[in-house]
N, C-alpha and C positions, 0 to 999 in steps of 0.2 A: 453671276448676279452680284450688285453691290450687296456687300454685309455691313461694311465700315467705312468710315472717312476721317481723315488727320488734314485740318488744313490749318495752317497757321502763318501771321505775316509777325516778322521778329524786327522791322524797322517803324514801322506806325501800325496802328488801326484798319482791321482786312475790312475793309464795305464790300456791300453787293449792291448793283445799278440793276440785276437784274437775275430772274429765276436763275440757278442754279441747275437744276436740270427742266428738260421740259417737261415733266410730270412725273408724280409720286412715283417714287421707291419704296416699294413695298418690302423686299428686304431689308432695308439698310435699317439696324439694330442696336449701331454702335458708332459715336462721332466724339471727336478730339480737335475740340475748336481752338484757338488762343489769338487773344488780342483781336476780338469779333466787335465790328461798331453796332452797338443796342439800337438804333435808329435806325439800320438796314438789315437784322435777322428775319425781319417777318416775309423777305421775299423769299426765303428759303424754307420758309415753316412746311409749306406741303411735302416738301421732301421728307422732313423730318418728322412724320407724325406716326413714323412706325418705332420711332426709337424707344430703346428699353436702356440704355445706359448713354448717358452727356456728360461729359466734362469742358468744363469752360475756364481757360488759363487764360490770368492777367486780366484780372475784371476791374477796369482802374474809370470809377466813377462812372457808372454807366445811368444814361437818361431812364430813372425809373420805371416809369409807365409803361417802356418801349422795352425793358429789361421784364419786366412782372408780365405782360402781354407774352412774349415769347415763352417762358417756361411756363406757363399755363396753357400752349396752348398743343402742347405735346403731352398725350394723354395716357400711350402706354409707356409715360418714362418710371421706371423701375428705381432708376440708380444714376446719381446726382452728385459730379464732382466738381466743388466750385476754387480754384484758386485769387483770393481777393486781394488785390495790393490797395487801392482807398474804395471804401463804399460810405458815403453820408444817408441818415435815416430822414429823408424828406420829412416837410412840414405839413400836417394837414390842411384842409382835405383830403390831399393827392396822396396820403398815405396810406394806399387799399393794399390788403396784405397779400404775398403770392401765396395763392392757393394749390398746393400739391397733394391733393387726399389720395396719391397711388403708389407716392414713393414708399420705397423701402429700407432703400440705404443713403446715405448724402452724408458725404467728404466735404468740409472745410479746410482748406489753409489759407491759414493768415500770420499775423501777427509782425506785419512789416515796421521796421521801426520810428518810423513817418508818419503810419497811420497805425497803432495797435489794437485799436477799437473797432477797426472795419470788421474782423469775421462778426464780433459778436452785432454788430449794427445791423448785419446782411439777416442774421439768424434771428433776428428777434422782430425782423419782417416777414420770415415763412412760416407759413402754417401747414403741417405733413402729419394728417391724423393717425396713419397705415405705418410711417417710419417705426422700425425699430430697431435700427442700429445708427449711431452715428459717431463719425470717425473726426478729431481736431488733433492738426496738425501746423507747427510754427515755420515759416519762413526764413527766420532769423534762426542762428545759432545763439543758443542760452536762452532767448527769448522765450518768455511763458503766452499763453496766450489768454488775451486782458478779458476777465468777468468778474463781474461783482456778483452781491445777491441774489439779480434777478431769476426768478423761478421760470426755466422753458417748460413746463410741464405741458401749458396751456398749448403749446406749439407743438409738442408733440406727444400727447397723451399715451401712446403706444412705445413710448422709448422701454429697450430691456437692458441695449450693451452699448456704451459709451469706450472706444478707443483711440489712447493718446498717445502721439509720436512727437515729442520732443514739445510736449506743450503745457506740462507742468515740473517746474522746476523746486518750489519751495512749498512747506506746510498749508501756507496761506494761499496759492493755487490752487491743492486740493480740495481744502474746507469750498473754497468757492463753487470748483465745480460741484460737489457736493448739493451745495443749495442750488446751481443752476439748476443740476440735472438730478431730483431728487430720487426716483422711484426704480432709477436702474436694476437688474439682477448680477450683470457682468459689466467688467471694470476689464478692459486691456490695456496695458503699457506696451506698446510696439519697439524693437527696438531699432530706431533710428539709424542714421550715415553718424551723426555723432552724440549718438544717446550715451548715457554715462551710469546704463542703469547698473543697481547692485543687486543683490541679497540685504547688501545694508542698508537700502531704497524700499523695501518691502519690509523693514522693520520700521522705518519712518512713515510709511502709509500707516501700517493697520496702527502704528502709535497716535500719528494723526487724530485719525477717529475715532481712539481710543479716547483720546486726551476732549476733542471736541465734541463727544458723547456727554462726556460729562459738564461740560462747562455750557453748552446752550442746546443740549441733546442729542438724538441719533440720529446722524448721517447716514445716508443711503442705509435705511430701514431694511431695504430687500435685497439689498448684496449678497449674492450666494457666491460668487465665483469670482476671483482675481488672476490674471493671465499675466505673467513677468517675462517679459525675452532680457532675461541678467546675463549680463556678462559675467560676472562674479559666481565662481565654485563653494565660496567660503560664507556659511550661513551663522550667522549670531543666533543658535539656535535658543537658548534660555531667553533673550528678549523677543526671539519669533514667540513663543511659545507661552510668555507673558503678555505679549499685546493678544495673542488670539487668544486668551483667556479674557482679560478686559473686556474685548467684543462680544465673546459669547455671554457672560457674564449681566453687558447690557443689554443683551437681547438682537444680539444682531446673527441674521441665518446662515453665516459665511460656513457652507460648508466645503471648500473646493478650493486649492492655490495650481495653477499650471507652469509649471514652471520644464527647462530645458534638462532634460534626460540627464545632461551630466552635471548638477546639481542633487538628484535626488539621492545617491549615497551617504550626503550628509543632514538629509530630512529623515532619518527613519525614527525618531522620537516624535517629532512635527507628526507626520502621517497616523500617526497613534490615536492623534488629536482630530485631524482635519485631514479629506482627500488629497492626496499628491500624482496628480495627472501631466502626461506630457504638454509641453507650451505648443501652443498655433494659433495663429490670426484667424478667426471665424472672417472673411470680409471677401466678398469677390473681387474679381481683379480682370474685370473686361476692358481697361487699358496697357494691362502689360503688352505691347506690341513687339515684335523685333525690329529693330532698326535695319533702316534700306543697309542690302547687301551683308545681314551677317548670317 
């Protein structure tokens, strides 16, 4: 019985003229679309009303209405991976917001350098009351991925753990997501094909919100846990150990860093202070497929 399906057209836009199978797929759990035209998804919706996990690659401008109709209307979808290269935020009326009150997990990447604003443009049109993990991710190398002040909380009132793979690069990334995504408990830094993370990347965060504590108050309030995949052995342990006093100091609950096993030899002062746990991506991963023939 079908569980899965990968269909993807890599020279234009895959249409459908017509159903897809002749009637529902009650297995099928799991689909990896890319380059799908939004204007002909709905002849395949019955197939697809069993699905608990969709990813959708190369979302480049899609007809809203006919884009928002389809992911609304797959109702056990679980887990939601979008890859955007342009989305624009229509103009009212016709700006009805997608409603997903069952996800749980949803992948963005974007930050194409054409369009940088498309992830946050896609994200500040869904509404996922149940979401509580969510994963940004940059398309570009160095590339951050573009947010201002705006507050998602209203978007996803259930948000706990926000994880970034190559999609804050600078202090003023941070702060931002920070206000995006205010009420987080986990903060993960993934590490990337070309992340550049450190130890001395983890003394410029908790510095961050050290520093922006004080100057317009406390960032992510409910931070308990910070997840580092560093590539770096060598901790600046005296400014580790000064920024996590700052935070505690201003009231922040951070009690928990995960970092990679062979790092912790030189955290045993840090641990004193605060938990030192092995690093791992909390995030499912029902697209890792094996490619044909290996």
């Amino acid at each position: 019985l079908l569980t899965s399906i990968d269909l993807e057209c890599s020279s234009t836009s895959l249409k459908f003229y017509e159903q897809l199978f002749p009637s529902d797929v009650p297995c099928l759990t799991t689909a990896r679309l890319g380059y799908i035209n939004s204007l002909t998804m709905h002849h395949n919706l019955p197939a697809f009303t069993s699905l608990l996990s969709l990813q959708l690659k190369c979302i480049y401008r899609p007809e809203y209405s006919s884009f928002r109709d389809a992911l609304m209307a797959l109702p056990s979808l679980r887990h939601l991976d979008l890859n955007v290269e342009h989305f624009d935020i229509p103009s009212p009326p016709t700006h009805l917001p997608i409603l997903l009150p069952n996800i749980l997990y949803l992948h963005g990447k974007g930050g194409h350098y054409e369009s940088p604003h498309s992830l946050r443009n896609l994200l500040s049109c869904i509404q996922a009351t149940s979401l509580v993990a969510l994963s940004l991710s940059s398309s570009t190398k160095g590339a951050s991925i573009a947010f201002n002040a705006h507050a998602f909380e209203p978007n996803f009132p259930s948000l706990q753990h926000l994880v970034l793979n190559n999609a804050a690069h600078r202090a003023v990334d941070i702060a931002a997501l920070a206000r995006s995504f205010p009420n987080i408990g986990q903060l993960t830094f993934a590490l990337g094909m070309d992340a550049r993370l450190s130890l001395h990347n983890l003394d410029q965060i908790l510095g961050t919100l050290a520093e922006d504590n004080a100057q317009s108050g406390l960032l992510w309030p409910k931070l308990e846990t910070i997840a580092l995949g560093t590539s770096s052995e060598q901790p600046d342990v005296p400014q580790l150990m000064s920024a996590i006093l700052q935070l505690q100091a201003a009231g922040h609950p951070l009690r928990k860093i995960l970092l990679p096993e062979k790092t912790h030899a030189g955290m045993v002062e840090v641990g004193k202070m605060i938990k030192i746990e092995d690093y791992y991506v909390d995030w499912p991963t029902p697209f890792d497929w094996p490619t044909p023939f290996e």
